[in-house]
C-alpha positions in Angstrom: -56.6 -12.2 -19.5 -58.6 -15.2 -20.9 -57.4 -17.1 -24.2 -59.9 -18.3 -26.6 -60.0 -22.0 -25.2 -61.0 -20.4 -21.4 -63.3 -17.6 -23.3 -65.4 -20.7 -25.2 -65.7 -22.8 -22.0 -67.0 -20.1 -20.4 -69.5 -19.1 -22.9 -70.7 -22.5 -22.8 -71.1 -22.0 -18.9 -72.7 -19.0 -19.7 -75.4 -20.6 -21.5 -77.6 -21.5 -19.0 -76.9 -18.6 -16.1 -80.3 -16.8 -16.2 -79.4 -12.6 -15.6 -78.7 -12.1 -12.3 -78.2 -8.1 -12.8 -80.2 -5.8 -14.7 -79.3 -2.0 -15.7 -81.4 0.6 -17.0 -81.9 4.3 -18.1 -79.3 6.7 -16.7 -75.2 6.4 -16.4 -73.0 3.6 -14.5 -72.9 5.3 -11.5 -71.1 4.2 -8.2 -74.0 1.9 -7.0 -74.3 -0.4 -10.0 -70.3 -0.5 -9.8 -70.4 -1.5 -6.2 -73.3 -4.0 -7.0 -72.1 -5.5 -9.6 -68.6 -6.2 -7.9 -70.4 -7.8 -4.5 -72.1 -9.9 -7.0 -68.5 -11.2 -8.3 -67.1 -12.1 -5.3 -70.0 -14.4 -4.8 -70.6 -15.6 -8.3 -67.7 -15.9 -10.5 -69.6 -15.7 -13.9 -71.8 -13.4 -14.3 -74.6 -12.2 -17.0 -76.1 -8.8 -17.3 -79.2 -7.8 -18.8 -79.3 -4.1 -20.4 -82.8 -3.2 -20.7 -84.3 -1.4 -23.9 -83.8 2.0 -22.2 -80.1 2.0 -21.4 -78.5 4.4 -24.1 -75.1 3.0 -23.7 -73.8 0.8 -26.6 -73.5 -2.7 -25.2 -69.5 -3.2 -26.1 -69.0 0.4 -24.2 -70.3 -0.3 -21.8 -68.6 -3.9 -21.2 -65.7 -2.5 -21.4 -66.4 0.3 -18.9 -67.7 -2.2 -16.5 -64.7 -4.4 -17.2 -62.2 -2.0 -16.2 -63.9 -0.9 -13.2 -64.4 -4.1 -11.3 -61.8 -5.4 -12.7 -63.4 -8.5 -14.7 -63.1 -10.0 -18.1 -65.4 -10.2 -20.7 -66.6 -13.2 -21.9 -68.9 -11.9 -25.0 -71.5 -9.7 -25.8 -74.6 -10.8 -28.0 -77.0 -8.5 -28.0 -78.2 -6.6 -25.2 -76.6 -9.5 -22.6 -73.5 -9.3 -21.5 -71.4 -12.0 -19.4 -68.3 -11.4 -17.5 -65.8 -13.6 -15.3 -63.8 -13.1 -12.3 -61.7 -15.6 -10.1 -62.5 -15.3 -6.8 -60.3 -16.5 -3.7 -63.8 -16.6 -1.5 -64.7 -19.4 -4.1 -61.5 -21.1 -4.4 -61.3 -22.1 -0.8 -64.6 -22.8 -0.7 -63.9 -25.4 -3.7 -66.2 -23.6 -6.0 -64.3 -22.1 -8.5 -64.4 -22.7 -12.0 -61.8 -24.8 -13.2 -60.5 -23.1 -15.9 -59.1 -25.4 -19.1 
């Protein structure tokens, strides 16, 4: 669970991460789950694009996502979303993000 000093750091991180995941038309299905949680073991902050024909609400769907890789969410403005993740893979690596 973030606090609100971690949550604004990592919005301003946030800022200039272009999408690196896009979803679409039809249901959060297996694949995009799976996706979505290789990308966070590679990239600890993350922003999703949902595209004009996704009929999910955007804070639903966050917080399906959320729960199912098991990720925080940073914000939601819009149709982008942005979710973190500390990864070990990362950590030993030195490439975490230092949380304050």
């Amino acid at each position: 669970m973030l606090n609100s000093k971690q949550r604004a750091f990592l919005r301003s991180q946030a800022n200039s991460l272009d999408s690196l995941f896009q979803i679409g038309k039809g249901d959060v299905d297996e694949a995009v789950v799976r996706g979505l949680d290789e990308m966070m073991t590679t990239h600890e902050l993350v922003k999703i694009t949902l595209l004009k024909s996704a009929e999910a609400q955007p804070a639903d769907l966050a917080r399906q996502l959320s729960e199912a890789i098991g990720a925080d969410v940073v914000q939601v403005i819009g149709r982008k979303l942005v979710f973190y993740r500390y990864s070990p893979k990362l950590a030993k690596l030195g490439k975490s993000i230092i949380l304050p």
